[in-house]
DRENPA-3360 file (N, C-alpha, C; in nm, 2 decimals, always signed):
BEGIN
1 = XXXXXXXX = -2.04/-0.42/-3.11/-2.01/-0.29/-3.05/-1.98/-0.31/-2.90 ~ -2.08/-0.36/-2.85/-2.05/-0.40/-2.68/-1.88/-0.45/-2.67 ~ -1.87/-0.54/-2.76/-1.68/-0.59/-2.73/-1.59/-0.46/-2.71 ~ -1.61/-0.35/-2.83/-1.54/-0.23/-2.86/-1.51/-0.13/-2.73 ~ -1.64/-0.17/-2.71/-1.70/-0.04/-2.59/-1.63/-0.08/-2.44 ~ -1.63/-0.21/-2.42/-1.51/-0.28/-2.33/-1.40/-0.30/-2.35 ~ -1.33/-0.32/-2.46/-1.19/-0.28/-2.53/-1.16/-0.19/-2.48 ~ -1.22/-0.09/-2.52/-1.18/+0.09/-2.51/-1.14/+0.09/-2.33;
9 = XXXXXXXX = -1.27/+0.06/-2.24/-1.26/+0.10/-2.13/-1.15/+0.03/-2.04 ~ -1.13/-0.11/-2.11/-1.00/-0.18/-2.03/-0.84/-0.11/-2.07 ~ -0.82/-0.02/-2.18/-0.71/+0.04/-2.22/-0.71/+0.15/-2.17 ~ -0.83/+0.20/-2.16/-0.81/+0.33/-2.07/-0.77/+0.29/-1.89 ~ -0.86/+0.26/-1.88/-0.88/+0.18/-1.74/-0.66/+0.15/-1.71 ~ -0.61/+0.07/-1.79/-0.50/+0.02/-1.79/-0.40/+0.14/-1.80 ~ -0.42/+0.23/-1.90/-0.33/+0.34/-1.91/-0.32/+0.46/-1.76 ~ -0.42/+0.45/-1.72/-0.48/+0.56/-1.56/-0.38/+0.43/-1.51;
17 = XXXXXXXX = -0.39/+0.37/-1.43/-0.34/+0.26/-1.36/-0.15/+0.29/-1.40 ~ -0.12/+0.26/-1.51/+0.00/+0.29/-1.52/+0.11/+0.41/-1.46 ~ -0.01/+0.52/-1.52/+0.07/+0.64/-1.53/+0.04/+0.66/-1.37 ~ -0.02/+0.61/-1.27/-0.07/+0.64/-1.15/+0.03/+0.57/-1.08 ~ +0.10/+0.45/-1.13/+0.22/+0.38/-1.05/+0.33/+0.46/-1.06 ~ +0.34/+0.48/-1.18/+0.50/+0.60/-1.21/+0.49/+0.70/-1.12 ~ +0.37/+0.76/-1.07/+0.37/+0.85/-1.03/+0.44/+0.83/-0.85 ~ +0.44/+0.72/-0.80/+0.45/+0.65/-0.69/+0.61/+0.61/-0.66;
25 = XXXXXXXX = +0.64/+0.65/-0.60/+0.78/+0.64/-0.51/+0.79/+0.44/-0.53 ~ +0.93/+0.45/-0.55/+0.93/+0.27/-0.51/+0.96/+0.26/-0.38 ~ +0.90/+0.14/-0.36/+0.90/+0.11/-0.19/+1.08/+0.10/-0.18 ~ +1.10/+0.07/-0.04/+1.24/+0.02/-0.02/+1.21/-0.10/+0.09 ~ +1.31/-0.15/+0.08/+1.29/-0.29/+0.21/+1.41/-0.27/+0.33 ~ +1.39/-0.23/+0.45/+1.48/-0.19/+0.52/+1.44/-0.34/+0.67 ~ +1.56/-0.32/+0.72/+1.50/-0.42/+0.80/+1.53/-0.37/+0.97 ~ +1.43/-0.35/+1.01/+1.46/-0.28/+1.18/+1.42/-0.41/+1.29;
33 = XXXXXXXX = +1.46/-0.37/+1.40/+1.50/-0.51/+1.49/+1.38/-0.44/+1.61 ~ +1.27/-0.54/+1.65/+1.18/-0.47/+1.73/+1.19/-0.55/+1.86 ~ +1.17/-0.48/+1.95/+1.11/-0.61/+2.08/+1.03/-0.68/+2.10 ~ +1.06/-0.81/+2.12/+0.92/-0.88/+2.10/+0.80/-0.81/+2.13 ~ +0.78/-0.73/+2.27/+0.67/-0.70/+2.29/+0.57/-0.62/+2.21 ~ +0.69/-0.54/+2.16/+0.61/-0.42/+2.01/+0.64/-0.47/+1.93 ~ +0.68/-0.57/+1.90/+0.63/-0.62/+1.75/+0.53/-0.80/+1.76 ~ +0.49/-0.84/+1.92/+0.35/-0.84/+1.87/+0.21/-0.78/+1.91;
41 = XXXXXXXX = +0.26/-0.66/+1.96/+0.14/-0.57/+1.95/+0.13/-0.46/+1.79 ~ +0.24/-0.50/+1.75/+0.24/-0.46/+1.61/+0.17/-0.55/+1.53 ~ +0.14/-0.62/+1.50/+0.10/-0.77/+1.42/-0.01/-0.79/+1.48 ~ -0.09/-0.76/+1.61/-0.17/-0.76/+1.68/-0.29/-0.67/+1.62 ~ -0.24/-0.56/+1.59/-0.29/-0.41/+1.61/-0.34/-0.45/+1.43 ~ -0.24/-0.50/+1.32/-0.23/-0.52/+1.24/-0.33/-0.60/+1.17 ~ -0.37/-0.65/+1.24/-0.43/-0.80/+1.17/-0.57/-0.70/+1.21 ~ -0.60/-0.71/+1.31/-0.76/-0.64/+1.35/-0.78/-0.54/+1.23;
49 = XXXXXXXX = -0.68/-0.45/+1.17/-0.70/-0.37/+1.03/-0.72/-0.45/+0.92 ~ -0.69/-0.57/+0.94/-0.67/-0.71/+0.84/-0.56/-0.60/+0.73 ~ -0.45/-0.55/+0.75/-0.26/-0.50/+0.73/-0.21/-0.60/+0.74 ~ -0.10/-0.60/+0.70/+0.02/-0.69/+0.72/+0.08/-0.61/+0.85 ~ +0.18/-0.63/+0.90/+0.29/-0.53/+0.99/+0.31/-0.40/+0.91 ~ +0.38/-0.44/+0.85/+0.45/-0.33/+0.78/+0.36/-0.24/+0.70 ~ +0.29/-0.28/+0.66/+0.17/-0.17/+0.60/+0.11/-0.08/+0.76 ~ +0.08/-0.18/+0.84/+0.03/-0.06/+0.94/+0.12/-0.01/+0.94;
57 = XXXXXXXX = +0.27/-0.03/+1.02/+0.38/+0.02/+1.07/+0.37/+0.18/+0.96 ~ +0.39/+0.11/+0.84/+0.35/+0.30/+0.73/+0.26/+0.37/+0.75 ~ +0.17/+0.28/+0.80/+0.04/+0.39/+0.82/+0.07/+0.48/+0.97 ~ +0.12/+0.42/+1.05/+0.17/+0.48/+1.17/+0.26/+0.58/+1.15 ~ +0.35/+0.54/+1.06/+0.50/+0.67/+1.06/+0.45/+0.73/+0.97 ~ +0.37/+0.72/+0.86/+0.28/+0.88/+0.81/+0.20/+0.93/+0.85 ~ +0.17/+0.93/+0.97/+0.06/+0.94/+1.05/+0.15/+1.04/+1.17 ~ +0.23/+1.02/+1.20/+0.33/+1.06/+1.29/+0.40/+1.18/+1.23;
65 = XXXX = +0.47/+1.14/+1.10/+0.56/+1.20/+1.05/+0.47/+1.33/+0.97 ~ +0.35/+1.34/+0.96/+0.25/+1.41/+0.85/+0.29/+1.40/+0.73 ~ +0.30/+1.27/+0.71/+0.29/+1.26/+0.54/+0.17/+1.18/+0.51 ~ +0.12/+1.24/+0.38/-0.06/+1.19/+0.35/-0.01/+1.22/+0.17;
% end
């Protein structure tokens, strides 16, 4: 029974997870040209969140732009 009971929960578990990506915009890959100086206080700012760049960078322009 115990196998079943984890069976069940990893298909569900998997199905939420799916339908929760579709629901999600695909990323795009754009490429912007920064000054060195802001982009390594970008990377700077970045790493202390343990982000990549670019993840903060989104968190900044949704943050700016009010999208949540």
């Amino acid at each position: 029974m115990a196998f079943e009971d984890k069976m069940n929960k990893l298909q569900s578990s998997m199905n939420t997870q799916i339908e929760a990506n579709e629901n999600q915009a695909p990323r795009l890959s754009k490429s912007y040209t920064l000054k060195q100086d802001v982009a390594n206080e970008l990377a700077s700012r970045a790493k202390e969140q343990e982000l990549t760049a670019s993840r903060y960078l989104e968190k900044l322009l949704k943050k700016e732009f009010d999208i949540f």
